[in-house]
N, C-alpha and C positions, 0 to 999 in steps of 0.2 A: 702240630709242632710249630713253635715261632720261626717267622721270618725273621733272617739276621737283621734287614735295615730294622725290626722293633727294638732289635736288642741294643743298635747302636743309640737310639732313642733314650732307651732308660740309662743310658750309660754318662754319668755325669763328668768325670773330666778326662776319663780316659780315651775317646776316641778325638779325631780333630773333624769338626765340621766348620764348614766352609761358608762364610757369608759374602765374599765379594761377589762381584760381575766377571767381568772377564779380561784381562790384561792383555795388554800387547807385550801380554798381559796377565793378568790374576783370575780365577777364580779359587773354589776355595771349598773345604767340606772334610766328611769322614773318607776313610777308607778301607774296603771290607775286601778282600779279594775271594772270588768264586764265593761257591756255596749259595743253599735255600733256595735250588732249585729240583724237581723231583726228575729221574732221567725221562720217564714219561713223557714226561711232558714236554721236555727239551727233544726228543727225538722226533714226536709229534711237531713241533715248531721247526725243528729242521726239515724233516720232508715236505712241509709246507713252502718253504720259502726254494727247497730241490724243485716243485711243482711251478711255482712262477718263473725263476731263472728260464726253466724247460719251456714253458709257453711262450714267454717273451723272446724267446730264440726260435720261435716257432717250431717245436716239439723236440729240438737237437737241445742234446747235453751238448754243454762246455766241453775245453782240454780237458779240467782236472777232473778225477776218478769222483763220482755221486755220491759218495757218502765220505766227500770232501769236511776238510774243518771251517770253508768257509761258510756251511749254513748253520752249523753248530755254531760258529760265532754270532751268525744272528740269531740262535735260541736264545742264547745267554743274555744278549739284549733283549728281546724281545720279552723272554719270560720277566728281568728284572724288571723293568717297566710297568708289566702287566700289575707285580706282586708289591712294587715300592714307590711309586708313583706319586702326589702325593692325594691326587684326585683318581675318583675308577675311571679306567678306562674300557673299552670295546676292545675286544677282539677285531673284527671288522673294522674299524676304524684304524687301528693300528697299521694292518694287512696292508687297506688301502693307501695307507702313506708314505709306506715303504717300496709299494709297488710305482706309485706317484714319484718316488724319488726316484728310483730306477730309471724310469721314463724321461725324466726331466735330465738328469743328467747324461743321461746316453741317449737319445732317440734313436740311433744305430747300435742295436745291440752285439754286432757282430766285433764291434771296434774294443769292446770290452771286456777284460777276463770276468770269471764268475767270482775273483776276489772283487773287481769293480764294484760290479752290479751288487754285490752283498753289503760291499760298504756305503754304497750310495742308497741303497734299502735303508741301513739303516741310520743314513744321516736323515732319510725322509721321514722315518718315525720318529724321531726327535725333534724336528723341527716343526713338528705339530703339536707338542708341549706346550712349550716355554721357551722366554728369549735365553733361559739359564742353563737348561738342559742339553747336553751337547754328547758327541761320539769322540772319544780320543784315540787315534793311534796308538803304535807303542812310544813310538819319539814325543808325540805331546804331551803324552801320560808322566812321563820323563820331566818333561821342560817343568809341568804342573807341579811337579815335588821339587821339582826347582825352588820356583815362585813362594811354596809354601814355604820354604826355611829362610826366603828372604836375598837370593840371589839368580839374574837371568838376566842373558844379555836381551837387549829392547832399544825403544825407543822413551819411555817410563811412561805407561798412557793406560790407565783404564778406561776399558771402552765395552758395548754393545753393538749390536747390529741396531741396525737405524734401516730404511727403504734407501735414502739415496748411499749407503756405504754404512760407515761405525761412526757411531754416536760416542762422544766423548765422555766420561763420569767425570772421571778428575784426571792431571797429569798428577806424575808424584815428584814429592820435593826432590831437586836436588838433581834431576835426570835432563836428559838432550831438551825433552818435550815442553818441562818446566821451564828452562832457561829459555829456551825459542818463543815463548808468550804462548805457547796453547792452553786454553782456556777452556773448564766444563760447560759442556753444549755446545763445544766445535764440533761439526761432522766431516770426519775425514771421508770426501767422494772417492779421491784417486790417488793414488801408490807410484811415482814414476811413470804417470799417464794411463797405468791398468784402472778400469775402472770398479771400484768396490760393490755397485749397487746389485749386484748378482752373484756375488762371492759369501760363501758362507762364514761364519766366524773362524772359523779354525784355521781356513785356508787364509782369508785376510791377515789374520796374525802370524801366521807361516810366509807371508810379500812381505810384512814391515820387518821381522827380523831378519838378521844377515849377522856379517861378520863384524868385530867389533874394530870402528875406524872407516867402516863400509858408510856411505852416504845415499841416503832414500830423498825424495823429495816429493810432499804430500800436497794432496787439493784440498785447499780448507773452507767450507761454506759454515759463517758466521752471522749471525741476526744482526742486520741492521749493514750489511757490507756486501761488497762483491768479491764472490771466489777468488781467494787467493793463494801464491803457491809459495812452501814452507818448503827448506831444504832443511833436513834432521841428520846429524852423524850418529849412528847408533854405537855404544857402548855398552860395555857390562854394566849392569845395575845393580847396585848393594842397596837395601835398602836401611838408612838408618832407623833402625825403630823409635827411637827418642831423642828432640832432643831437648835440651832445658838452662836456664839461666835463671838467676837474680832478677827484678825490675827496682825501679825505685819504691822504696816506703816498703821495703822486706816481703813484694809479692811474688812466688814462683809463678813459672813461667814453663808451660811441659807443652811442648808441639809431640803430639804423636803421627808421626806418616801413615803407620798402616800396623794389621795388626796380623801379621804375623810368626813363626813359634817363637817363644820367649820375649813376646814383648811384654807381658805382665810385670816377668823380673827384670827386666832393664825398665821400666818403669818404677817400680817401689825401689830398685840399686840408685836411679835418680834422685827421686823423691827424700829417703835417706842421704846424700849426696849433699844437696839444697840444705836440709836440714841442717848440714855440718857447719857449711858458707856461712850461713845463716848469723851463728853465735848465739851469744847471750840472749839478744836482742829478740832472734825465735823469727818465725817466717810467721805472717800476716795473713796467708789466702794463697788460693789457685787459681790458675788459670790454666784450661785444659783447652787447649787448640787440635778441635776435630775437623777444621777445615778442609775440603778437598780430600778425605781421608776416604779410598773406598773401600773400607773394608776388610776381611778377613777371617781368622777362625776363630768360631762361636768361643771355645775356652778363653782365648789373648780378653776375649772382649769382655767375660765376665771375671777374669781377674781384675783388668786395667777398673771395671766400674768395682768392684771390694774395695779398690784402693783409697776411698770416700764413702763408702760404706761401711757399717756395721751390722753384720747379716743382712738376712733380710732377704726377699726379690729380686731379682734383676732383668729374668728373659725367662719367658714360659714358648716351647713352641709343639705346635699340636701337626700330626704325623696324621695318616688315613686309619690307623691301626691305635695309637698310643698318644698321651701327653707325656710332656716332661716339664717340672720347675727346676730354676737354676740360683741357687741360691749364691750370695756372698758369705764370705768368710767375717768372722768377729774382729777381726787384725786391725781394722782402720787404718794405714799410718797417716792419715790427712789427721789424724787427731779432731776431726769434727772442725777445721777450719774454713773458714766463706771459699765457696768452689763457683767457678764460673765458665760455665762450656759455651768455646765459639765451633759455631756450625753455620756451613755453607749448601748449597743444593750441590755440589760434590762430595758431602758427608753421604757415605752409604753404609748399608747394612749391619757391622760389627760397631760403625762408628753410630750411628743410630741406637742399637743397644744402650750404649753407655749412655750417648746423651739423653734416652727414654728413660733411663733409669734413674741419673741424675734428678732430672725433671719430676718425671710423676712418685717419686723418694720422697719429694718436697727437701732436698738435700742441697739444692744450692739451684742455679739460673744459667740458661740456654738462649745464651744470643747471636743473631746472625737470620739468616737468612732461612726459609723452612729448606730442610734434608732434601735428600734425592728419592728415598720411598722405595727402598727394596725391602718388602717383609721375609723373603723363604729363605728358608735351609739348602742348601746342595750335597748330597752325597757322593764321593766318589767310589766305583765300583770298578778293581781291576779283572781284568778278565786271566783265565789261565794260559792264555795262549800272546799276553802281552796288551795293553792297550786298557780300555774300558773307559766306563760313563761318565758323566757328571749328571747327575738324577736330582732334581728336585723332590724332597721325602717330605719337607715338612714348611710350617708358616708359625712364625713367630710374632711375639705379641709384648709389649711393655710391661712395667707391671699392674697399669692399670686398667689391661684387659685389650687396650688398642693394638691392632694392627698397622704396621710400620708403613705400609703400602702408598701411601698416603705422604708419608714425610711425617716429621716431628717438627711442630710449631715451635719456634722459638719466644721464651717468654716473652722478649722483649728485642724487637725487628732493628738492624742495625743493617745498613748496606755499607760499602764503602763505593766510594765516589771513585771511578776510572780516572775522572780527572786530576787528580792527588793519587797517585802514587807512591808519592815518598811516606803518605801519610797513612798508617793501618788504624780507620778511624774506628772500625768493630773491637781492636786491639785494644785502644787506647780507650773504649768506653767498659773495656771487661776489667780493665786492670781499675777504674775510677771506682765499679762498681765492689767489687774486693774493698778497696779502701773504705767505702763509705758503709759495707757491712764487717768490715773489723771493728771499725771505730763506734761503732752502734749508732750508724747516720741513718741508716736503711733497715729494715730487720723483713725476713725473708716470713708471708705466710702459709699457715697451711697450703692454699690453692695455689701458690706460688706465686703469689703475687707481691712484688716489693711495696712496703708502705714505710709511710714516714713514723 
């Protein structure tokens, strides 16, 4: 019998999988609740972990009754893992990691109930993953479907875990974080003086939120600086998924934030939008600003790249079990007009997609800086009793066969100078280059490369 994460594999736009990191934050994926586990096997995996708790307490059960739902909780983890992964794993290997997290975070096991200890088990076996793979509560699981419709109070800050604390992706437009000058590859050390370097993600993102008007003040270690400290008012955060103007000489102008649900149609609603502005006259070219974009769900991203496409490829990604290709639709509405994607090293995973696609389409030019290089899929798995995973299932690939891991080269490298600010010189070289391939200055080739 198939396992459901296959089915959510072959399922082309119906499920939502998740390509961000992780938000103060986003991540991002399918969601499959219970099922495609055998009881077998989940009973077996329970009394296994009844047997640790019992030793770890030195042969004494817990308060709660032993054929508690907190080991069955870590079946349901533990089996998903085992069966959806996206690489095999060990049994053994698994056991000890969870037993390793027990350990590490209680050294006194008396201090802990047997819900502790099961859920510090299984943040251990997660954390021997992937920086992407994580345990949610029932409240994070919550906040997570938040995030994905595009609303949740914060700071606005994609981030990872880093050694000294969270590592920065991108802020996002328009948030406390952005306006304060935080910057992708800040590492947030400390929270109001707690330090990050030993807090797992989920907990760190549970210190930065608070109440909206409530005031954090974070430690920021930055390349080339000394630590310094940033006060942030946290607010709710809406996230605008598009937004877009005129330039001169009839070039649109589309910044995408992020790609969460429905930014495909609020991007083509623009696009048509532009069009109308436009007039007679007719619109010149694109400009698609993926900067600092980290991310989001796999569907937003293969819409948003259709929207310059005419069928065709866009994101293949291969599962332990199954492939999947993801094709565009025949719609185009760019009408095959000169497209120009700016990309930054806070361009991640969904934002990646598009501009791979863009790119290796031979469809138009990707300039800025190389990406940030998140290749995989995330799956989210609810559990029945409230809470569950974020599973890495799968690794995705351009369409011409590369792995994203890596980043996506920009055709053609454009920094912008900190010291001009006023000036967006990567902006200002996307919008020249549109002109000079509307006007037939430039013509784009096969390998992507501009010639005269």
């Amino acid at each position: 019998m198939m396992d459901r994460s296959t089915i959510i594999m072959r399922m082309k736009r119906g499920t939502k999988l998740l390509l961000a990191a992780g938000f103060a934050g986003v991540v991002a994926v399918a969601c499959v609740v219970g099922g495609g586990i055998s009881a077998p096997d989940a009973r077996d995996t329970a009394a296994k972990m009844d047997q640790f708790i019992s030793a770890y307490r030195g042969g004494r059960i817990g308060p709660e009754d032993p054929h508690r739902a907190d080991s069955r909780l870590f079946a349901q983890a533990y089996q998903r893992v085992r069966y959806a992964y996206v690489r095999p794993t060990e049994d053994v290997d698994l056991m000890k990691s969870a037993e390793e997290g027990m350990r590490e975070s209680f050294p006194d096991p008396t201090v802990a109930s047997d819900s502790d200890l099961v859920e510090a088990a299984i943040n251990g076996m997660m954390h021997s993953l992937d920086d992407y793979s994580v345990y949610m509560d029932r409240d994070a699981f919550q906040k997570l479907n938040q995030e994905i419709n595009g609303a949740f109070g914060g700071l606005g800050i994609e981030i990872k875990k880093d050694p000294k604390g969270l590592a920065v992706i991108s802020p996002i437009d328009g948030t406390p974080a952005m306006r304060a000058g935080v910057k992708s590859g800040d590492v947030l050390t400390h929270a109001d003086g707690v330090s990050l370097a030993e807090m797992d993600l989920r907990d760190s993102v549970e210190l930065l939120r608070g109440p909206p008007g409530s005031v954090i003040t974070v430690t920021i270690a930055r390349e080339g600086q000394a630590d310094f400290d940033l006060p942030l008012t946290r607010e709710v955060i809406r996230i605008q998924r598009v937004r877009y103007r005129i330039e001169d000489d009839g070039i649109a102008y589309l910044r995408i934030t992020h790609f969460v649900r429905d930014t495909g149609s609020a991007l083509r609603r623009a696009m048509s939008e532009l069009k109308q502005q436009a007039g007679p006259n007719g619109l010149k070219g694109y400009v698609v600003d993926l900067r600092s974009n980290p991310g989001g769900l796999l569907d937003e991203s293969i819409d948003v790249a259709g929207a310059f496409l005419r069928g065709g490829l866009v994101v293949s990604t291969r599962s332990r079990t199954d492939s999947q290709e993801f094709d565009a639709d025949y719609a185009d509405p760019s009408e095959g007009l000169p497209v120009v994607v700016l990309i930054n090293k806070g361009s991640a995973s969904a934002s990646e997609i598009v501009a791979g696609a863009i790119k290796y389409r031979d469809r138009g030019l990707v300039i800025g800086e190389r990406s940030y290089g998140k290749g995989s899929v995330q799956t989210t798995y609810e559990f029945s009793g409230g809470g569950g995973l974020k599973l890495t299932t799968a690794l995705y690939y351009t369409p011409s066969g590369k792995s994203v891991d890596g980043g996506i080269e920009p055709t053609i490298a454009v920094l912008d100078d900190p010291e001009t600010e006023e000036v967006d010189e990567a902006l200002d070289k996307a919008l020249s280059l549109v002109k000079d391939l509307s006007s037939g200055a430039l013509t784009l080739a096969p390998s992507g490369v501009v010639q005269n």
